[in-house]
N, C-alpha and C positions, 0 to 999 in steps of 0.2 A: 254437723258441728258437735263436737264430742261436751259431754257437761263439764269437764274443766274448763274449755274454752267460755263456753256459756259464763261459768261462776265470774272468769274472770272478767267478761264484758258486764256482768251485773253489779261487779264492784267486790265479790266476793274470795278473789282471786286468795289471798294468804292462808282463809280458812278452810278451805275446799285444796288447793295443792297444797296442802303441806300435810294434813291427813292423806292426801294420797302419795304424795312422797316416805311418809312412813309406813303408809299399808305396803308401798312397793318395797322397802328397805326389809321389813317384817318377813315379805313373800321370800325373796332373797336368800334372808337369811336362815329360813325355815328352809328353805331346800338344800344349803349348803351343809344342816345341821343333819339331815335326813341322805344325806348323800355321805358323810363321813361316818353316820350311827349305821347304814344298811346298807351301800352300795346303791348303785344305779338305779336295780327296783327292789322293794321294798318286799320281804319272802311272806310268801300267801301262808296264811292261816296265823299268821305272830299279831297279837291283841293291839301288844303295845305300839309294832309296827302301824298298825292300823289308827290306832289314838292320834300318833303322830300325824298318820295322813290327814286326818279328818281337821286338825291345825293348820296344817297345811291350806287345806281347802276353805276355813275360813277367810282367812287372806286372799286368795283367789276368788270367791263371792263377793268378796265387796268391792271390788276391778267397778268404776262408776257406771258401765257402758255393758259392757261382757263379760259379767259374772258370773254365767252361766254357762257360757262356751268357755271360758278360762277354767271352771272346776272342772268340768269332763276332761278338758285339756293336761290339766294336772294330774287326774287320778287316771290316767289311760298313761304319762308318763312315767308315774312311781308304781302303777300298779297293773301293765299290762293284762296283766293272768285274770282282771276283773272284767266281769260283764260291763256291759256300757249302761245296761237298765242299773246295776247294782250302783254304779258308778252316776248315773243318775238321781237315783233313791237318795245316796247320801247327798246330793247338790242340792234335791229338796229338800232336805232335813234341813241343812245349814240354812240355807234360805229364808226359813221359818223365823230358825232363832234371827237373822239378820233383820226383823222385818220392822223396827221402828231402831230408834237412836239409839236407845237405851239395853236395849234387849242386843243391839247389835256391841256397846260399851262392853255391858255382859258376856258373850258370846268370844269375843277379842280375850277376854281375863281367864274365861275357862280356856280357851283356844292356848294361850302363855302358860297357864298351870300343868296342862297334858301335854304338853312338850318337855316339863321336868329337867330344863338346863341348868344343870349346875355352874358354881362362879367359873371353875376350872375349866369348863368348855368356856362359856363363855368368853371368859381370856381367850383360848388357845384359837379359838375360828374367828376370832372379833363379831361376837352376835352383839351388836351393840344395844341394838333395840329390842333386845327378849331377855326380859330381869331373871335375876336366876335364883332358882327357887330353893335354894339350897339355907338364903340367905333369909332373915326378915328384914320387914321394909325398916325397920332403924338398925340394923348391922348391914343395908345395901349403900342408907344414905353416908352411916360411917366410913364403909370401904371408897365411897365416891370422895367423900373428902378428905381421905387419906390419903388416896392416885390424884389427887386435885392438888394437895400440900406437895407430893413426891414432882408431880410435872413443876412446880412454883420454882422448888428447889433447884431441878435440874436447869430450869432457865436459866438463874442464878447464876450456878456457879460455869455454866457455861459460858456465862455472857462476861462472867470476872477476867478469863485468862487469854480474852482476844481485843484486836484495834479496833475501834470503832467502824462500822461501816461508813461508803461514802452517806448513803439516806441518812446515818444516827449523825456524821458532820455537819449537813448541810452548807457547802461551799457555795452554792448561790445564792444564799441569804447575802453572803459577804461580800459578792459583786454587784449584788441589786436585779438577778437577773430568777427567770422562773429557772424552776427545776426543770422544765423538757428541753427550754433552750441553753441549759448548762448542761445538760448531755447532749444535748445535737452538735454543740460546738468543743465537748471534750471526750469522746468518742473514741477517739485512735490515739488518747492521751494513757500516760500509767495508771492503772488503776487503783494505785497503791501512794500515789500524788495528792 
């Protein structure tokens, strides 16, 4: 029994999966960032290549189960040309810093900072979950509800220059009947009725 399962029969289930739904989104999006900055693997002896990885393998230690066959897994994917000891050493490294809640908080914020995504990545690959550091955190919260104002709008005015749907009519309110048995029974009727 994997410890999400656990969490969720202990009653813990929202706060245990959803830290791990974002450590997974994080892992993701970290490879897909590292896959467009360096190709497939990562070129032996580049630092910052390297920094990247080691971000990377953050996200991969904290896997709740196999965190330590996940980072060897990772760093033998992006970085072939490494030893497996080397490629170890770093999965001890991480590990350390991973080793209480807070260290691991820690660890996650240096791990975002040495990834160095700018807003314009960020847009262009959708990292949604990796702030961009180009930005401070009150010109990140402005941009967000800036794109928060522009999506309002765009509902808007989309929503001005068309017919209502059948859901915004509701037509079974009007005969007294529920909504499944007003489509079971108007089914193969116009949809535009």
């Amino acid at each position: 029994m994997t410890k999400i399962s656990q969490a969720r029969r202990a009653g813990n289930s929202r706060d245990e999966t959803t830290s791990e739904t974002i450590r997974r989104l994080r892992l993701g999006q970290t490879r897909r960032l590292l896959r467009w900055r360096y190709g497939a693997t990562l070129p032996e002896g580049d630092d910052a290549a390297l920094d990247d990885l080691e971000a990377l393998l953050v996200f991969a230690m904290m896997h709740p189960t196999h965190g330590e066959e996940k980072t060897q897994a990772e760093a033998m994917l992006f970085a072939p040309w490494m030893d497996e000891s080397e490629a170890k050493g770093m999965g001890e490294v991480i590990k350390v810093w991973l080793f209480s809640r807070k260290a691991a908080h820690k660890a996650v914020e240096a791990a975002l900072a040495k990834l160095d995504v700018s807003a314009e990545e960020r847009a262009g690959l959708k990292l949604w979950t990796l702030r961009p550091s180009d930005l401070t955190p009150e010109q990140f919260v402005e941009w967000q509800r800036e794109r928060r104002r522009w999506r309002d709008k765009e509902r808007r005015r989309l929503r001005q220059g068309r017919k209502p749907t059948i859901t915004e009519r509701e037509p079974w309110k009007a005969l007294g009947v529920g909504r499944a048995t007003w489509y079971r029974n108007h089914r193969h009727d116009d949809p535009a009725a």
